[in-house]
N, C-alpha and C positions, 0 to 999 in steps of 0.2 A: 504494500500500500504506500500511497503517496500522501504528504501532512505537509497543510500548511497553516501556521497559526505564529502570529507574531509575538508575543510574547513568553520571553525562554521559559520562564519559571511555566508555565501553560504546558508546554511543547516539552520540556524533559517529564514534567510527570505522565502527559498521555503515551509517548514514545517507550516510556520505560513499563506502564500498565500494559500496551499493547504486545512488548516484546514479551514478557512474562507469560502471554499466555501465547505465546511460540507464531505471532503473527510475525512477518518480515517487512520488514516499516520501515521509511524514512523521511527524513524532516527536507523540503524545499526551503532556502532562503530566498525570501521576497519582500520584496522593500520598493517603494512602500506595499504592504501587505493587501490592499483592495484589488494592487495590479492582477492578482492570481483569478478575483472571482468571475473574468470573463470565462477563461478558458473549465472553470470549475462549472459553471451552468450553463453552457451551453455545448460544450465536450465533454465532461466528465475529467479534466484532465490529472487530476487530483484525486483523491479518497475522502479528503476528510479536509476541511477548507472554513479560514476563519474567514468572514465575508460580514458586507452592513444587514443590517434585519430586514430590510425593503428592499434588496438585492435578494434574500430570500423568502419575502414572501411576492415577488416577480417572479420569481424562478416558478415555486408553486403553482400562479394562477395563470402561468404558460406552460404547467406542465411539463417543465423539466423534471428527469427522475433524480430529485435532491429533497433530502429532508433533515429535519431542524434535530440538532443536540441542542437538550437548551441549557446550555452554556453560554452565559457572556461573557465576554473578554476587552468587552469596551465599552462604559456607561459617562454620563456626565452631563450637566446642565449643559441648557443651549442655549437660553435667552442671551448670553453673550458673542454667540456667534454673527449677530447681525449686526455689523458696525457702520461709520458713517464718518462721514467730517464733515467740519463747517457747524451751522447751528441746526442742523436737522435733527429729529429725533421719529420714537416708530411712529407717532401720530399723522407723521408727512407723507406717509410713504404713498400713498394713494396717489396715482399721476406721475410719480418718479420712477426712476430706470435702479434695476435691482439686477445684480449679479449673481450666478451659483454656477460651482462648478457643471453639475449636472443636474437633471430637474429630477432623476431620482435618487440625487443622493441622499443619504439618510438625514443628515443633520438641516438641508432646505426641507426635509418634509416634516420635521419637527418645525423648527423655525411658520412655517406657512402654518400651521396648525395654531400655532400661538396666536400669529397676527390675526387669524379669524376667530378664534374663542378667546383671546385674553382683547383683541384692540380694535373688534368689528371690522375689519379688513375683505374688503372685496377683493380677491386676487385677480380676479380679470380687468381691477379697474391698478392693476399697478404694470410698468413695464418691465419683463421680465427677459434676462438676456441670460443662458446656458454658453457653454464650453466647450462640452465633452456630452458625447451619448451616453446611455447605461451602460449597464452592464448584459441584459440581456436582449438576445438578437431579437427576438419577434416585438420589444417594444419600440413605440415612436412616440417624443413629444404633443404634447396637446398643441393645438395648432394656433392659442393665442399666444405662446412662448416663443422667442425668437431665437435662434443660433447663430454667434457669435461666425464674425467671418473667421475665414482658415488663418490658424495663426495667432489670433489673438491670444491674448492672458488676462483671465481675470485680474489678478492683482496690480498690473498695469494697468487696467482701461479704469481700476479704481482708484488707484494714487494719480495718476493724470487727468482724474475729475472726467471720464467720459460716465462713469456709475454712479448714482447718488448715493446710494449702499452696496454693501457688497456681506455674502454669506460666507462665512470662514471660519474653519475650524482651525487644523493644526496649520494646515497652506496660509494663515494672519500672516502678512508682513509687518516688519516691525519699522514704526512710523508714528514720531509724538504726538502726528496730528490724528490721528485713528483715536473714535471712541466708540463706545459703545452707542446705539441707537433707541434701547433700553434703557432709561435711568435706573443705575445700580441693579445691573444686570445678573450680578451674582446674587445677589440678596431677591431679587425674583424667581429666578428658577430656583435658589433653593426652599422657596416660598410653597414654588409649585410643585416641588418632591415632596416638600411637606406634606400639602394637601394631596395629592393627588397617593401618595405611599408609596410611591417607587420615582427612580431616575430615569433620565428619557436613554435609552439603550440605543445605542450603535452598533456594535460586533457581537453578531454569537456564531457557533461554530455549525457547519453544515456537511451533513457525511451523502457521497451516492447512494440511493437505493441497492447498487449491486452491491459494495461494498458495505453496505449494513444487511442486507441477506448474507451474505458469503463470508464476512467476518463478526459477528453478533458480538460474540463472547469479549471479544478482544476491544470491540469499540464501547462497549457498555463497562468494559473497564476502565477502557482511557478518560468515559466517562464521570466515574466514581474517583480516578487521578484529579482530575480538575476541579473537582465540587473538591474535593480535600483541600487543593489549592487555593483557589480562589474566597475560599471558607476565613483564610489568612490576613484576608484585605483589609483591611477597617474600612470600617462604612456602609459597608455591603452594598460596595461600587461595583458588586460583577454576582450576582445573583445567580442561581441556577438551579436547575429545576421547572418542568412543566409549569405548578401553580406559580412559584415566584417570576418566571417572565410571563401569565397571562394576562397581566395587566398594561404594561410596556410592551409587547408587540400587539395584543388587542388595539390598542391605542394608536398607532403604527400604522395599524392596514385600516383604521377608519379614516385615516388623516390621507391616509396613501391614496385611496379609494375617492375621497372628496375632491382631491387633486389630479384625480384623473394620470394620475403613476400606474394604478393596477387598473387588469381590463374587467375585473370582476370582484366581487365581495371574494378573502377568503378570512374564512372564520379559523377561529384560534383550536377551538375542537377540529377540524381538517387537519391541519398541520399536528396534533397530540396522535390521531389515529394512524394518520401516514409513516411516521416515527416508529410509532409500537408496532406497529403491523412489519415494515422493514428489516425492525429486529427483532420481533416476536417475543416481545416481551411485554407487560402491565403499564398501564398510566403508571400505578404506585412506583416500578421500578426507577422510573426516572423523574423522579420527585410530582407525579401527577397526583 
């Protein structure tokens, strides 16, 4: 089997649960680690693949054969991802030009979710300019989003003032004039982890369907390797288990879905039975 998953402490305890039970595994270096999830849902090219959660539940509701460990390996507030200069803040956005790398990456589809439940935001009344496609083949942008000519970079067209805002996670450049478009952007999302009981999640880990029939034993250990790990974290920034991620990807493919990302509802019971079924084993085995 083929692993990819960007975090070591992650990746030595699944590689070592897997070899243990006499699977022959190894670990892919991929940097940045999203690069892998084309070839992961739309070839298989992979086994077992750290990917965003709207890259997996696209995969899902086109029917790729790929299904959810639910393991995260990347959570965090987002309200700070949507930044700005000058005196704008999120109340303007309506009638301005917004940047994302892609329209379904994870972190714009939280972000877009907020501006419409936390800021009454019409997203068709903002101008929306993309980058990069998805991740997977059979999807295509909604057709009031624009795509970026050939060449361009977000982070340029946003320091050069072609963006009014721009969505940015780890890709922020560093620039005194960047702020948040959020007032006290941290102190809100951690507002809305508050209420809401969980973190808005970005990465959990997605195995093929062949390779969860063909290797059960071994993946459902590497599975039980990473719930130990990630059990370590403070904060309980990387959750695991069916019930502990059904609230954060429920939330996820409704926002996903409003956005016109996924070409159909997929519900969070879909993805729990797809799983078990794959590896023939119970909800309860894997924290359902």
């Amino acid at each position: 089997m083929k692993l990819v998953v960007g975090r070591d402490d992650l990746a030595a305890a699944a590689l070592g649960a897997a070899r243990e039970r006499g699977a022959d595994i190894e670990r892919q270096n991929v940097k940045p680690v999203h690069k892998a999830s084309r070839g992961f849902v739309n070839d298989q090219a992979v086994d077992v693949c750290e990917l965003a959660v709207v890259t997996l539940l696209q995969a899902v509701a086109y029917d790729k054969p790929v299904v959810l460990l639910p393991v995260t390996t990347l959570g965090r507030t987002q309200h700070q991802t949507l930044v700005t200069m000058g005196n704008l803040s999120v109340k303007d956005i309506e009638g301005r030009s917004v940047g994302v790398r892609s329209w379904s990456q994870t972190t714009g589809v939280w972000v877009r979710g907020f501006l419409t439940e936390q800021y009454g935001v019409d997203l068709r009344k903002v101008d929306w300019t993309v980058y990069e496609s998805g991740h997977v083949d059979s999807y295509q942008d909604p057709s009031w989003v624009r795509r970026a000519p050939e060449g361009a970079k977000l982070q340029a067209d946003f320091l050069d003032g072609r963006l009014d805002y721009g969505v940015m996670g780890n890709e922020l450049p560093a620039d005194d004039r960047i702020r948040t478009a959020v007032p006290d952007a941290l102190d809100v999302g951690a507002q809305w982890t508050a209420d809401r009981g969980f973190l808005p999640l970005n990465h959990v880990i997605g195995v093929t369907a062949e390779a969860a029939s063909e290797h059960s034993a071994a993946i459902v250990a590497m599975y039980d390797a990473m719930r130990e790990t990630a059990a370590k974290d403070p904060g309980g920034t990387n959750p695991v288990g069916f019930e502990a991620l059904r609230g954060p990807v429920s939330l996820a493919a409704r926002y996903a879905l409003e956005q016109e990302v996924l070409p159909r509802p997929v519900d969070f019971e879909e993805l729990l039975e797809q799983s078990c079924v794959a590896l023939g084993v119970t909800p309860a085995r894997l924290g359902g």
